[in-house]
C-alpha positions in Angstrom: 263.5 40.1 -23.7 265.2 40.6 -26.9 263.3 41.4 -29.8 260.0 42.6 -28.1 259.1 46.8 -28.4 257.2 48.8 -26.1 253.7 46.9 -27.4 255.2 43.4 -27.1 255.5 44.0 -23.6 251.8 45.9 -22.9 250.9 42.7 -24.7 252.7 40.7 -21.8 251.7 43.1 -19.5 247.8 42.7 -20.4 248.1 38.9 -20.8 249.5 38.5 -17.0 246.8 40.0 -15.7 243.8 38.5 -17.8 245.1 35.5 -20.0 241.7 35.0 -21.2 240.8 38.2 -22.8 239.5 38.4 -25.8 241.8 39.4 -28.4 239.6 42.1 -30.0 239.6 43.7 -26.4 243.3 43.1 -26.3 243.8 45.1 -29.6 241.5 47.9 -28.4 243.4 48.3 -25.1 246.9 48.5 -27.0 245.9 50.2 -30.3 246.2 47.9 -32.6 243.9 46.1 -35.2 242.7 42.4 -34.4 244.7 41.1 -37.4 247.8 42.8 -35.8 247.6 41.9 -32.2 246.7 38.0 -33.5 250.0 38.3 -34.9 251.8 39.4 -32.3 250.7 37.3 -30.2 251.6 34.5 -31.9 255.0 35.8 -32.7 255.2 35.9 -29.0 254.4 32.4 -28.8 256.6 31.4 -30.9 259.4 32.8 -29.6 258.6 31.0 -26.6 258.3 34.3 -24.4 254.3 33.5 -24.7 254.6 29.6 -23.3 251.1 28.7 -22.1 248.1 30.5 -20.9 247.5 29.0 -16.7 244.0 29.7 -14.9 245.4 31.2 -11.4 243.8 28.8 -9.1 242.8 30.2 -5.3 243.2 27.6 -2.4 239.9 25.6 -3.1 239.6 24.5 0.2 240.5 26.3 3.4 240.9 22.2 5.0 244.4 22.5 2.5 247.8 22.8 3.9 250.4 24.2 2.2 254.4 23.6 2.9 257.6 23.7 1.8 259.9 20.6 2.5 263.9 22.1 2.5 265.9 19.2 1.7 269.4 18.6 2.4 270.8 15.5 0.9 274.2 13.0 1.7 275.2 13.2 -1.8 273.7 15.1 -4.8 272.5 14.0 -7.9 269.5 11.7 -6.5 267.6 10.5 -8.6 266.0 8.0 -7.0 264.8 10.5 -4.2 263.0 12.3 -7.1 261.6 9.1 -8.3 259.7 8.2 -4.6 258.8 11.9 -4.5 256.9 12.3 -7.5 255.3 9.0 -6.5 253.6 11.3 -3.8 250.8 12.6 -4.6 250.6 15.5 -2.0 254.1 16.5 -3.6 253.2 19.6 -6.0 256.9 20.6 -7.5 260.3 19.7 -7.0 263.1 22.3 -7.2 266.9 21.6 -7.0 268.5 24.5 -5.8 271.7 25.6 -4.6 273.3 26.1 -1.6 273.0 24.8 1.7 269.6 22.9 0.8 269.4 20.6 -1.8 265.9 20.4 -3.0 262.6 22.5 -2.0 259.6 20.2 -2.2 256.2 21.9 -2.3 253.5 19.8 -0.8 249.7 20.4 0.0 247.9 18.1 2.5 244.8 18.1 3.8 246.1 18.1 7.5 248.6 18.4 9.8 248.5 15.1 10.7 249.1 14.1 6.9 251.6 16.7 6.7 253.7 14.7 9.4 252.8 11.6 8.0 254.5 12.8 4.8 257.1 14.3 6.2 258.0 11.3 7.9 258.3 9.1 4.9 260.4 12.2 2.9 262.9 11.8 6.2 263.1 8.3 5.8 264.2 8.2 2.0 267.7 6.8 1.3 270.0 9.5 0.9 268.4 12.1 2.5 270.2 13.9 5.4 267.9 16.2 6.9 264.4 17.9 6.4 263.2 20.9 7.3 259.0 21.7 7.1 257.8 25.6 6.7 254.5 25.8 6.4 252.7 28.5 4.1 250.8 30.6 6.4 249.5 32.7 3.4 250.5 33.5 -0.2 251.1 37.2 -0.6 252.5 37.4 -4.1 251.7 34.7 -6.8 252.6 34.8 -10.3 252.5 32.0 -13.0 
């Protein structure tokens, strides 16, 4: 992070943790005035290294199934694969990535037997080649 000193980044640090502390607590915990911390902070988001303060979310219900959908497409780009899956609404995000797979497509259902369901539509889609489903058994490390 260019351009960020040793308090930019207890800032970051801080704001990681607890997005929603107050800034006067924020200031306290770094040693700086309100006025001062207000400002960095905004520099911060500014410079787009602050982009967006996220509520961290828990599974709300235990009924929920999470899983990843590995992709492997017959020919890359797709966009009309990316066009039926964001018509799902079980379909959370959508990652191209490289290598052997072609997209990762995070889903969360509210059963197995909705997870196959879904999975059987995503395996039917024109151009796709092959699908592989790993379920999220638990999320040990979760950052936004």
């Amino acid at each position: 992070m260019q351009g960020t000193d040793n308090i930019d980044r207890a800032i970051l640090s801080i704001l990681t943790k607890e997005a929603r502390i107050p800034m006067k607590s924020l200031a306290g915990r770094i040693g700086l005035s309100r006025s001062a911390t207000t400002e960095r902070v905004t520099r911060l988001e500014k410079a787009g290294i602050i982009r967006g303060y996220r509520a961290d979310i828990g599974q709300l219900d235990d009924g929920q199934i999470q899983a990843f959908l590995l992709v492997t497409l017959k020919r890359t780009p797709s966009i009309g694969v990316l066009d039926r899956l964001a018509g799902f609404p079980a379909v959370r995000r959508v990652s191209s990535v490289s290598g052997q797979l072609d997209l990762v497509v995070e889903v969360e259902v509210g059963s197995i037997n909705a997870l196959n369901e879904l999975r059987d539509e995503v395996a039917t889609l024109d151009n796709v080649e092959d699908l592989t489903t790993s379920i999220v058994l638990r999320r040990d490390i979760e950052r936004v």
